[in-house]
C-alpha positions in Angstrom: -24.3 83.3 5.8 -25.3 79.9 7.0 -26.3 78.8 3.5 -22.5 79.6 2.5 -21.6 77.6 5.7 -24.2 74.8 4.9 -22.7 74.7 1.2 -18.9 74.7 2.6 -20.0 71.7 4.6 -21.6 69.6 2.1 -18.8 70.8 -0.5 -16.6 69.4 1.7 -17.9 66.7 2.6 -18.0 65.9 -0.9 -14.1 66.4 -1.4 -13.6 63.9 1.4 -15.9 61.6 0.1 -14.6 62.0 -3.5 -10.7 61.4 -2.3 -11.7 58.9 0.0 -13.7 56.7 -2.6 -10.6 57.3 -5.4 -7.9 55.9 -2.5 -10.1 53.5 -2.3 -10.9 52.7 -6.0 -7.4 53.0 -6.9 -5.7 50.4 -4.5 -8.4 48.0 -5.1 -6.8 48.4 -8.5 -3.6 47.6 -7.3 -4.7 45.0 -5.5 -6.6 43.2 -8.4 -3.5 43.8 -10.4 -1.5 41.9 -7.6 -3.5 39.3 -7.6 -4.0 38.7 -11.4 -0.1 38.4 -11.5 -0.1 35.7 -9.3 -3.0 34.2 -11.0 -1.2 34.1 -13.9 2.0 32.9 -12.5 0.1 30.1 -10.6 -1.6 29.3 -14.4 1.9 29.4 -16.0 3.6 27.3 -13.1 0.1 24.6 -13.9 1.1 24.7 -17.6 4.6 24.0 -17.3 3.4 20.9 -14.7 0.9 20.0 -17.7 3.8 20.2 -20.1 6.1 17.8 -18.0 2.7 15.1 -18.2 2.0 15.6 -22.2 5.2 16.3 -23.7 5.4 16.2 -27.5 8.5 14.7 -29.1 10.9 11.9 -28.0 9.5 11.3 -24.7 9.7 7.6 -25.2 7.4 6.7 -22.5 4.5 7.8 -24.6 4.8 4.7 -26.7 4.2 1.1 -25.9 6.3 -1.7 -24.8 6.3 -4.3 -27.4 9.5 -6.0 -26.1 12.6 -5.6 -28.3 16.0 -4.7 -27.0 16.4 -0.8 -26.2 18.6 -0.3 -29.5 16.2 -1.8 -31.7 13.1 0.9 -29.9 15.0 3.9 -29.7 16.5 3.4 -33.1 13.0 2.8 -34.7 11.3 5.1 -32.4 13.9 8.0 -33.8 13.6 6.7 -37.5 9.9 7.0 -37.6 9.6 9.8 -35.6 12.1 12.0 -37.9 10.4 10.8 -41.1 6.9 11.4 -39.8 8.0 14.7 -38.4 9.4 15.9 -42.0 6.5 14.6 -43.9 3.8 16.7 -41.3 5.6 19.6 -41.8 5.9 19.4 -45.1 1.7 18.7 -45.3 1.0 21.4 -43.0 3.1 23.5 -44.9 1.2 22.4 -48.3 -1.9 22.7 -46.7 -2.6 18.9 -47.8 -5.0 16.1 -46.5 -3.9 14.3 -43.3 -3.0 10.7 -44.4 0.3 9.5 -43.6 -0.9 5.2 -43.4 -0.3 5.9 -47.1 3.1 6.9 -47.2 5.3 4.4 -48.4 8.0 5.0 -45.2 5.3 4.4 -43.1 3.9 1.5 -45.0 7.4 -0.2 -45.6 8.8 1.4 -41.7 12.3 -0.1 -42.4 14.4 3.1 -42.6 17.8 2.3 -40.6 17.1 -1.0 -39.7 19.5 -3.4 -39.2 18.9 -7.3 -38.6 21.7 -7.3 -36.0 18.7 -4.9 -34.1 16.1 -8.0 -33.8 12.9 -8.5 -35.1 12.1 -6.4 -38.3 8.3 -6.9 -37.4 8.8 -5.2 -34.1 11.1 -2.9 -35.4 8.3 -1.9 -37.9 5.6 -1.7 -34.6 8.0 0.7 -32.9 8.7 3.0 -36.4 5.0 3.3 -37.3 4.1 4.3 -33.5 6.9 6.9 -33.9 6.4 8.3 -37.2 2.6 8.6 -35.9 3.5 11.0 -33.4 6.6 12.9 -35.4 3.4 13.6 -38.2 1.4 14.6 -35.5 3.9 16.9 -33.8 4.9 18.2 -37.4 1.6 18.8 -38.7 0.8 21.0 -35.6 3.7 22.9 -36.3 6.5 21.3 -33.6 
């Protein structure tokens, strides 16, 4: 009779133990689970701040200041960066080499200019630096 007893006991210890050790496994669980979603929405918020300091595209800050009036820059910057961007998709789409100094809209970079804009040399400065990053953005799939 106390072997049945002695076995009760340790049998039941064993339950206790057993539940015990799977509450506990369990809201660990939860509690990694928590915490992995806020991870991830701390990563996501760091990405988004990341984004705001590399954006791709007409973020005009990203090129230089040559001097110029802002008509003449935006107007080149927007040429050259919608001629790049149509020539990078097309050579990511083809597969081809990257080599857009080649290109004859990049070579001539005169696409809607005007003279009453200014300079046509800093014109040009602006419209290469713009369809640069348009053939970058385009041949990485923007």
């Amino acid at each position: 009779m106390k072997s049945n007893q002695l076995k009760n006991r340790i049998g039941g210890a064993f339950l206790a133990f057993s539940i015990l050790f799977g509450f506990g496994f369990a809201s660990s669980l939860t509690v990694q689970a928590q915490n992995g979603d806020y991870r991830n929405g701390r990563d996501q918020r760091r990405r988004n701040d990341d984004y705001g300091r590399n954006r791709r595209g007409r973020n005009w800050d990203r090129y230089g200041a040559y001097g110029g009036s802002l008509q003449l820059r935006q107007t080149a910057l927007n040429a050259g960066y919608n001629e790049g961007i149509k020539k990078g998709r097309d050579d990511f789409k083809h597969n081809r080499t990257r080599d857009f100094r080649n290109e004859s809209a990049y070579r001539k970079a005169t696409k809607d200019y005007s003279s009453k804009l200014g300079d046509k040399e800093l014109y040009r400065r602006y419209y290469r630096d713009g369809y640069e990053n348009g053939y970058n953005d385009g041949l990485n799939g923007y």
